[in-house]
One Martini backbone bead per residue (centre of mass of N, CA, C, O) as a GRO file, in nm:
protein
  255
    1UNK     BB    1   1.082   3.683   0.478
    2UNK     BB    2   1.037   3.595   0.156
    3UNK     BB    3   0.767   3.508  -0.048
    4UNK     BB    4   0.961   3.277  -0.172
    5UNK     BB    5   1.035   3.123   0.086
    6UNK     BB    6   0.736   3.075   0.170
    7UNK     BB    7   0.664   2.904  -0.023
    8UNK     BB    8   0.892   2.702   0.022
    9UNK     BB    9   0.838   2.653   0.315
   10UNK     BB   10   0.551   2.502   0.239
   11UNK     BB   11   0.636   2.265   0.048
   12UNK     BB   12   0.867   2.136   0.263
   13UNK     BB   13   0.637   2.107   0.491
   14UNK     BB   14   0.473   1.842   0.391
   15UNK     BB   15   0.636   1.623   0.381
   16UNK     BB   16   0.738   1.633   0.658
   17UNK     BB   17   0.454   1.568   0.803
   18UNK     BB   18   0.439   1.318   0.734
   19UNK     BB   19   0.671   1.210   0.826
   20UNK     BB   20   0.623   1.292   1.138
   21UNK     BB   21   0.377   1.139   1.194
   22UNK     BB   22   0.476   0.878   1.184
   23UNK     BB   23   0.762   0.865   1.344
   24UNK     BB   24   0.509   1.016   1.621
   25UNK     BB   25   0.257   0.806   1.632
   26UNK     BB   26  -0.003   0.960   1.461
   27UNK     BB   27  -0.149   0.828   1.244
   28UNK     BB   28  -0.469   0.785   1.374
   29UNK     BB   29  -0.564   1.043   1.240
   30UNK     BB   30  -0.658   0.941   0.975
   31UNK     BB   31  -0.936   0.807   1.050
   32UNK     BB   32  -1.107   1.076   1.075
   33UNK     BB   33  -1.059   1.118   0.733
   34UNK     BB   34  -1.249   0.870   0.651
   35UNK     BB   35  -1.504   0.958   0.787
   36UNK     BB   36  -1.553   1.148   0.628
   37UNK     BB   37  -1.540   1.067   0.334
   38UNK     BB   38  -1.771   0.870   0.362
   39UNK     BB   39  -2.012   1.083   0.441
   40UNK     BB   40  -1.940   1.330   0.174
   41UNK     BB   41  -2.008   1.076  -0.037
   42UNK     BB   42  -2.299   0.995   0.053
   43UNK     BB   43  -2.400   1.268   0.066
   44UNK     BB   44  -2.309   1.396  -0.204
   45UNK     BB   45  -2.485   1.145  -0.360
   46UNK     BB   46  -2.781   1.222  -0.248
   47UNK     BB   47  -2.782   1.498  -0.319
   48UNK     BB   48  -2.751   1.501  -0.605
   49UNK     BB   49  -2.969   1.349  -0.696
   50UNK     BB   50  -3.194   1.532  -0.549
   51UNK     BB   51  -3.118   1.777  -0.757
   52UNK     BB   52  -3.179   1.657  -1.002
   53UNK     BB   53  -3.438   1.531  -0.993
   54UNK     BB   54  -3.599   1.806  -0.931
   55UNK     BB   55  -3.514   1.966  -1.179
   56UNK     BB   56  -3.599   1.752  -1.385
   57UNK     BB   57  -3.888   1.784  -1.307
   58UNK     BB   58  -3.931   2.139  -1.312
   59UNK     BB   59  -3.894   2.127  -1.631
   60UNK     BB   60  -4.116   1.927  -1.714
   61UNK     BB   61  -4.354   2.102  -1.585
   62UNK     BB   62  -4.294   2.376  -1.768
   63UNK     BB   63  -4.319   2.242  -2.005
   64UNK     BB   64  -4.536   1.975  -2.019
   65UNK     BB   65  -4.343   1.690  -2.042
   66UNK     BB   66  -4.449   1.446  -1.955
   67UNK     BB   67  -4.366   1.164  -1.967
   68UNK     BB   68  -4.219   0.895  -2.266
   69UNK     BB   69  -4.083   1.057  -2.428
   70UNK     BB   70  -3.824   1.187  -2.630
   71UNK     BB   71  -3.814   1.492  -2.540
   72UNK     BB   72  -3.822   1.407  -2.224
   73UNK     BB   73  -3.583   1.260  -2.217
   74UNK     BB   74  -3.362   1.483  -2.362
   75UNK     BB   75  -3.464   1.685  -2.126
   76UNK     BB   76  -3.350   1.553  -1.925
   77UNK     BB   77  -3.057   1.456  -2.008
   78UNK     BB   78  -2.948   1.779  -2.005
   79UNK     BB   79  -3.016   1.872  -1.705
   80UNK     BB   80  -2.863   1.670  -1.577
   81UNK     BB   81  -2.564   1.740  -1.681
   82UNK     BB   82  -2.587   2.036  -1.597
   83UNK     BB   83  -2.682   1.970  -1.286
   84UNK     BB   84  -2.377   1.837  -1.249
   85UNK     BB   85  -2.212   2.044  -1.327
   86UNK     BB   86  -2.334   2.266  -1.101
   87UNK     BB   87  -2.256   2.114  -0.856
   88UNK     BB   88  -1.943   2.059  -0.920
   89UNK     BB   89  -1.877   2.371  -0.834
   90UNK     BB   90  -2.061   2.426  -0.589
   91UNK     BB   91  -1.940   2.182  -0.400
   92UNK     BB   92  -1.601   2.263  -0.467
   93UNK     BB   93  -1.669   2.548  -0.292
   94UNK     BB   94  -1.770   2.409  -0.024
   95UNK     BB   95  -1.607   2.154   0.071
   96UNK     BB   96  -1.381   2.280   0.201
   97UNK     BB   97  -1.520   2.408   0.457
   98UNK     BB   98  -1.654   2.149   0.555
   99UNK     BB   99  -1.396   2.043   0.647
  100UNK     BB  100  -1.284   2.247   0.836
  101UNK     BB  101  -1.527   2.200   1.002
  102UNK     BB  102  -1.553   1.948   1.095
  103UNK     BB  103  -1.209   1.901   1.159
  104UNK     BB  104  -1.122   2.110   1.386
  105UNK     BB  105  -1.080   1.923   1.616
  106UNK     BB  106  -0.845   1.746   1.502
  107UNK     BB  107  -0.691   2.005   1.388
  108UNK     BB  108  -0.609   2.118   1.679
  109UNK     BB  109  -0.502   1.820   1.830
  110UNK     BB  110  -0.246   1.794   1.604
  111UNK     BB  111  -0.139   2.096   1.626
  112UNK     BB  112  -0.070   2.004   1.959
  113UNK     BB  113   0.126   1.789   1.944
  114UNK     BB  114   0.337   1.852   1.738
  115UNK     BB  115   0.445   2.133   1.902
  116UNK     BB  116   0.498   1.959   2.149
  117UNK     BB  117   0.735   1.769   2.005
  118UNK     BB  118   0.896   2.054   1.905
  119UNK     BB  119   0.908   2.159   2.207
  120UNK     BB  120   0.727   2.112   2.499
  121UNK     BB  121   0.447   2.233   2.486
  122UNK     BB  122   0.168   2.342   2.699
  123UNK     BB  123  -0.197   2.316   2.736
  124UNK     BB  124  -0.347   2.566   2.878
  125UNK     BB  125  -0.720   2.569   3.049
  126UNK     BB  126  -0.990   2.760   3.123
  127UNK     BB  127  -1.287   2.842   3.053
  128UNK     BB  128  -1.255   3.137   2.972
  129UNK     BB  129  -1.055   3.077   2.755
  130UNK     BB  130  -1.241   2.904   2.606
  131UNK     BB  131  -1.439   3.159   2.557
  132UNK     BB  132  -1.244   3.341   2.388
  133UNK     BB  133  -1.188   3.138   2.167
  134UNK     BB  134  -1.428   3.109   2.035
  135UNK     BB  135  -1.534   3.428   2.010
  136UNK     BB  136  -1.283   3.445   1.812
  137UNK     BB  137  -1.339   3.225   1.606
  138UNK     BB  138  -1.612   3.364   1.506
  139UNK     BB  139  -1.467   3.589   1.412
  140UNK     BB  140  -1.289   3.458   1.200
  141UNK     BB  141  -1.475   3.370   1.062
  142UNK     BB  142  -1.706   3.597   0.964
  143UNK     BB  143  -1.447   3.709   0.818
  144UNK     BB  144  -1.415   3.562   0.603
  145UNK     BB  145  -1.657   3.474   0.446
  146UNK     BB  146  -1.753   3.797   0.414
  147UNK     BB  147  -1.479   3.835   0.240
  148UNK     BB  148  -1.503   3.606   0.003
  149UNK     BB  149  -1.805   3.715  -0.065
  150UNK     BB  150  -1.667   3.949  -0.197
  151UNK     BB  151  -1.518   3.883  -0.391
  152UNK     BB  152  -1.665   3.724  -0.584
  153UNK     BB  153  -1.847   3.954  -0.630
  154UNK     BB  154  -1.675   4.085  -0.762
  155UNK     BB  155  -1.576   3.895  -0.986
  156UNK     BB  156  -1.814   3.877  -1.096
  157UNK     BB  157  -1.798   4.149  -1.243
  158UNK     BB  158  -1.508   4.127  -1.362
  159UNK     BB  159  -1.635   3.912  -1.576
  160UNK     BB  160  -1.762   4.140  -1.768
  161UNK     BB  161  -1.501   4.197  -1.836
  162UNK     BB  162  -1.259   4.200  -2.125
  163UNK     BB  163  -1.009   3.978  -2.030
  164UNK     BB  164  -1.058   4.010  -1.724
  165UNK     BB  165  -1.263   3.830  -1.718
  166UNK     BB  166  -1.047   3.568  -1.691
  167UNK     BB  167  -0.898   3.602  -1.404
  168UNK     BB  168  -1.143   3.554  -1.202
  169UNK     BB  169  -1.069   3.219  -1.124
  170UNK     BB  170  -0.787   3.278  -1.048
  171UNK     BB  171  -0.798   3.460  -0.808
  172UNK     BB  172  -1.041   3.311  -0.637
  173UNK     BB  173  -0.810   3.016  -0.592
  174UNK     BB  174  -0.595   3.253  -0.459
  175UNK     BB  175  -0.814   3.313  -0.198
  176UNK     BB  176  -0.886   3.039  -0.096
  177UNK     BB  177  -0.647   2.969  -0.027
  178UNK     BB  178  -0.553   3.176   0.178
  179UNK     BB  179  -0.776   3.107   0.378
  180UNK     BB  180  -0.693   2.787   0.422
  181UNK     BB  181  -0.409   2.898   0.535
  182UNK     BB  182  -0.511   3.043   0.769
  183UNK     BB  183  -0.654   2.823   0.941
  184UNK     BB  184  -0.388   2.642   0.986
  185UNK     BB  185  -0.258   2.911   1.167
  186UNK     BB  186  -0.465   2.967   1.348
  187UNK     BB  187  -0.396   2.727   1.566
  188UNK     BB  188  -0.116   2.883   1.657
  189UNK     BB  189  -0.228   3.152   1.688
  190UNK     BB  190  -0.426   3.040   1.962
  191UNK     BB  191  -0.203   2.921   2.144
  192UNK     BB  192  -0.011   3.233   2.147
  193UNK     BB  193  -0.260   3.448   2.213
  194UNK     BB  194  -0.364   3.565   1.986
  195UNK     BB  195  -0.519   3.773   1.851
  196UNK     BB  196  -0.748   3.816   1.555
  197UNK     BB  197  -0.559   4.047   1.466
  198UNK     BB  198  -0.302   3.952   1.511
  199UNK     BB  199  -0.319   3.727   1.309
  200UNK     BB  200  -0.403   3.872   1.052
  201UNK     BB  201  -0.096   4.031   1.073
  202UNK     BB  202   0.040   3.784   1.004
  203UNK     BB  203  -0.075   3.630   0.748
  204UNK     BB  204  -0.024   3.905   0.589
  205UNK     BB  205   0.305   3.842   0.587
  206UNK     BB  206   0.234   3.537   0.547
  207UNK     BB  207   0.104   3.472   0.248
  208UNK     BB  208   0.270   3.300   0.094
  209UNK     BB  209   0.250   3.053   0.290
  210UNK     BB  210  -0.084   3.033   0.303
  211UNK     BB  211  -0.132   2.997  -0.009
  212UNK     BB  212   0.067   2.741  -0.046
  213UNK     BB  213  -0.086   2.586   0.196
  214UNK     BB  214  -0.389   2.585   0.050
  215UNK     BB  215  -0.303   2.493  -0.251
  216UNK     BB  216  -0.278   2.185  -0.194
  217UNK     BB  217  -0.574   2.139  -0.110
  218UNK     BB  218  -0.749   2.249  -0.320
  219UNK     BB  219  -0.664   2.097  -0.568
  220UNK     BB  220  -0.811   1.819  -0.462
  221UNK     BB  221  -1.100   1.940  -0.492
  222UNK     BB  222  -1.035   1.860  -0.863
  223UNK     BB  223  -1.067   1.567  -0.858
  224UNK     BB  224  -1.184   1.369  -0.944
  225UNK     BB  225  -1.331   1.088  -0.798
  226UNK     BB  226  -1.176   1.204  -0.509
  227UNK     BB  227  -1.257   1.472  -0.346
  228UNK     BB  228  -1.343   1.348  -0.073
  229UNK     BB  229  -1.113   1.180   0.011
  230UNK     BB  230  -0.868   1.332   0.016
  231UNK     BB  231  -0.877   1.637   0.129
  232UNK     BB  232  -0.866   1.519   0.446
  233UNK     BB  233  -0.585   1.399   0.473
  234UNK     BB  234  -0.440   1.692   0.319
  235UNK     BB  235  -0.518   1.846   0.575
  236UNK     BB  236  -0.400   1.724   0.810
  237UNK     BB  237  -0.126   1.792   0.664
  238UNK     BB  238  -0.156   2.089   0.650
  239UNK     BB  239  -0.149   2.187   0.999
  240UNK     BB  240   0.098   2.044   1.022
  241UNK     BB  241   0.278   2.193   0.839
  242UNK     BB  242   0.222   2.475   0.957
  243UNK     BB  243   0.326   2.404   1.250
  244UNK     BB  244   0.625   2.339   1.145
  245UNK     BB  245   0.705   2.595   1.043
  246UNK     BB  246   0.623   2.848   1.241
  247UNK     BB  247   0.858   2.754   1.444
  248UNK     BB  248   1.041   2.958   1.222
  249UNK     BB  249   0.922   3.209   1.310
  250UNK     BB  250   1.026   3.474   1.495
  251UNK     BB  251   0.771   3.498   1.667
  252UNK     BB  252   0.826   3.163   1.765
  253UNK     BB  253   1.106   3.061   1.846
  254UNK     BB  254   1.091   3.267   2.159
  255UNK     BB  255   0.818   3.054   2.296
   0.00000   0.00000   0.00000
């Protein structure tokens, strides 16, 4: 499969998974998501409060501004903008992250109802097993993480770069989007007994796969006042999309 194709295989099982869902009446999957976005929105319109207002505080303490005076309104209101806007980047560099951690279960739950709908495949497991695959499970987070981690400090060098330090954000949000559908692929790696390597050699074989359906999540994260939302809806559909597009590579086709 060319990396062309692979791409085309992730946008066509997108509808395909929505599709698929209702017809198989899983949609109270969707409930989850709702639960999340909810919880989210809430935290993060908290969190965004407190970490203004902290910071609109330590700034008029170092000035000695404080009082109602006219330049300590400017101050405070230059420093809220800017640290709205500085939040807003760095909590949609980590949103991703959370949704996929807080849904693991949900969606690890949903890509094996959809696989055993288009096998009849059932997932057999005891102590064991379940001990080996958190330990698994572990291994590909923290090693996927402290990669995410490396790409960032490199590029944010490279940013420092004339030209070329241009296309650094635009690298590292297909890096992110890469790890993403890691991320979704790896739910069906998991069941077919792959190890952290060979997943890992399976998911950069279909790198082109990957990106593109983890583009597609991504993309969401950058939606004005709707990313709490969308986004948590959007990874549940990319997980079945992912289960299902896989059911097609060759290594998994006569399992």
């Amino acid at each position: 499969m060319t990396f062309f194709e692979q791409v085309g295989l992730a946008f066509k099982t997108y509808p395909e998974a929505i599709q698929f869902i209702f017809k198989n009446k899983l949609a109270h999957y969707f409930l989850y998501p709702l639960v999340i976005s909810i919880l989210l929105f809430v935290g993060g319109t908290a969190l965004v409060n407190l970490f203004v207002d902290s910071l609109q505080k330590w700034v008029l303490d170092l000035f000695n501004l404080g009082g109602e005076g006219v330049l300590s309104g400017i101050v405070s209101g230059v420093v809220g903008i800017l640290a709205n806007i500085l939040f807003y980047f760095v909590f949609t560099f980590i949103l991703g992250s959370l949704i996929m951690i807080f849904m693991s279960p949900i969606l690890g739950k949903l890509s094996e109802r959809v696989e055993k709908i288009l096998t009849g495949n059932e997932v057999e497991s005891d102590w064991k097993q379940i001990f080996i695959d958190i330990l698994r499970g572990l291994y590909l987070t923290l090693r996927n993480i402290l990669l995410q981690l490396l790409w960032c400090i490199a590029l944010f060098l490279l940013g420092f770069i004339p030209v070329l330090g241009w296309l650094a954000p635009l690298i590292l949000f297909f890096v992110t989007c890469y790890y993403f559908g890691f991320g979704n692929m790896d739910f069906t790696c998991e069941r077919r007994g792959l190890t952290g390597k060979d997943t890992i050699r399976l998911v950069r074989k279909y790198r082109g796969f990957a990106v593109t359906n983890g583009l597609i999540f991504a993309l969401t994260l950058y939606v004005p006042f709707c990313r709490t939302f969308i986004p948590p809806f959007v990874a549940l559909i990319g997980v079945a999309a992912a289960t299902i597009a896989m059911q097609k590579f060759p290594e998994f086709k006569n399992q």
